[in-house]
C-alpha positions in Angstrom: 1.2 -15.2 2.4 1.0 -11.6 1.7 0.5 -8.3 4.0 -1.7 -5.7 2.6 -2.4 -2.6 4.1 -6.2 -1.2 4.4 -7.1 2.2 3.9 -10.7 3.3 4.3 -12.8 6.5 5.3 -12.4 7.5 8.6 -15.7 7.4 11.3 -17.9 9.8 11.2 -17.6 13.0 13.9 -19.0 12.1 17.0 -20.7 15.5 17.4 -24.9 15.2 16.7 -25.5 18.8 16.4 -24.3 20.2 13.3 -23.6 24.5 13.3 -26.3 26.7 12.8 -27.0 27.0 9.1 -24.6 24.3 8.3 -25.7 21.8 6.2 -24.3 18.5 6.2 -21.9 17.5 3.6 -22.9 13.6 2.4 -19.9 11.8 2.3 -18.5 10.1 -0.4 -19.2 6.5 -1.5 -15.7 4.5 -1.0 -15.3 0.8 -0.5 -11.9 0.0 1.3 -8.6 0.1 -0.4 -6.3 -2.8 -0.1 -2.6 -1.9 -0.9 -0.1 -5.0 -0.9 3.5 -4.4 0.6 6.6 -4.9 -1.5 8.1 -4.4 -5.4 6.4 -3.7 -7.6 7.4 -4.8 -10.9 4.6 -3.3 -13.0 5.8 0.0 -11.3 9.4 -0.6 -11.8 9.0 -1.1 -15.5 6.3 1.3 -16.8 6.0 4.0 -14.2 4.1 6.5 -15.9 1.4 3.6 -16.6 1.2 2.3 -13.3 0.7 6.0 -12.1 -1.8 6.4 -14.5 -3.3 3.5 -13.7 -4.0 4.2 -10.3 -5.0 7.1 -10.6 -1.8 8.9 -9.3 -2.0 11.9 -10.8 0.4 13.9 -8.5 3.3 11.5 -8.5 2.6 11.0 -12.4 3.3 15.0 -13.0 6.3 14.7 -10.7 7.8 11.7 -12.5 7.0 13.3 -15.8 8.5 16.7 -14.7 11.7 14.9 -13.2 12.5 13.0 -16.4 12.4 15.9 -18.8 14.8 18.1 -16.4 17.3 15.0 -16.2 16.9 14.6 -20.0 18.1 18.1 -20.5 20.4 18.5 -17.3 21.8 14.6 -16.9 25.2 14.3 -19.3 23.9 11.6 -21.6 26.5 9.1 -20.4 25.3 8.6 -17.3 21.1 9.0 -18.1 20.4 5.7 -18.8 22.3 4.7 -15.3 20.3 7.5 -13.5 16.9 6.1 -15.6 17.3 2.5 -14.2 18.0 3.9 -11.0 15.0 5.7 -10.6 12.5 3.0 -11.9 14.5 0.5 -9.5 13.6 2.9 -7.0 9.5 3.8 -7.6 9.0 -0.3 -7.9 10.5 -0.2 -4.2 8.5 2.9 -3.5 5.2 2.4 -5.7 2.8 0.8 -2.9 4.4 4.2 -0.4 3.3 6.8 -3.0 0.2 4.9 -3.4 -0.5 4.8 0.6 0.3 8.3 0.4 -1.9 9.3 -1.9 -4.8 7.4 0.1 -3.8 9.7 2.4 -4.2 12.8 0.7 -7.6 11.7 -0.2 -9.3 11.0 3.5 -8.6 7.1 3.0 -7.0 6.9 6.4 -5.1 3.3 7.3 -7.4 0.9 8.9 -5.1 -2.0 9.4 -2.8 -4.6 7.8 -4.1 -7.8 7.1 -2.1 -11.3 6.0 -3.8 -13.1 3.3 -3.2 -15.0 0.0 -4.5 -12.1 -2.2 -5.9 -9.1 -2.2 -9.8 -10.2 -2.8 -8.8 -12.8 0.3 -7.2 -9.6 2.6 -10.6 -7.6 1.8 -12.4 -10.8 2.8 -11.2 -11.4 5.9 -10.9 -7.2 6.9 -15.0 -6.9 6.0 -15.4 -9.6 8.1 -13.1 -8.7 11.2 -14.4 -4.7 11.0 -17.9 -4.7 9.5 -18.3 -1.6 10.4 -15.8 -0.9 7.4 -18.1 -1.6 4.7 -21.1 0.7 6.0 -18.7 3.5 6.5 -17.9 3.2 2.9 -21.5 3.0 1.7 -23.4 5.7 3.8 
């Protein structure tokens, strides 16, 4: 058995009267996220795909910025120590930067679920919290 983390939108404001002249803003449609703890091997080996493939746009400019100043400022003896280093460290990191990215985007943490797989962890979330699935679709 695995732990995932969830990360959905947050409940609406309790307030009922919006500001004069405000109008409301509709809130995005967003299903919750279900992050799985540990290494990621994926991550470890291809970083700059796995970033790209989540959609980690942030990290992936980072990463990419990162490795072009240690190509030029890194003797070239030690580089390929300092490379494997690094990708050692973002597979141990990769489901962090990913949780913090949630973040950054309003997906706050809604709990952390133990299940087989990550369909199964969503599974059992929905039906614990369904009030996790409407906030996603309204």
């Amino acid at each position: 058995m695995r732990s995932f983390t969830l990360h959905a939108l947050p409940p609406p404001p309790p307030s009922s009267v919006p500001a004069a002249g405000a109008r409301p803003r509709p809130r995005r449609a967003a299903l919750p996220v279900v992050v799985p703890e540990g290494f990621s091997l994926f991550a470890a080996l291809l970083p700059g795909l796995w970033f790209l493939a989540h959609r980690l746009w942030l990290p992936l400019l980072l990463y990419i910025a990162l490795s072009v100043l240690a190509a030029y400022t890194v003797p070239a003896s030690i580089l390929p120590f300092l490379t494997i280093a690094t990708q050692v460290l973002i597979g141990f990191e990769a489901q962090n930067i990913r949780r913090w990215v949630l973040a950054r985007r309003g997906l706050a943490m809604a709990g952390v679920v133990v299940a087989r797989n990550a369909e199964t962890a969503l599974l059992r979330a929905l039906d614990a919290k369904p009030e996790l699935a409407q906030r996603g679709i309204a």
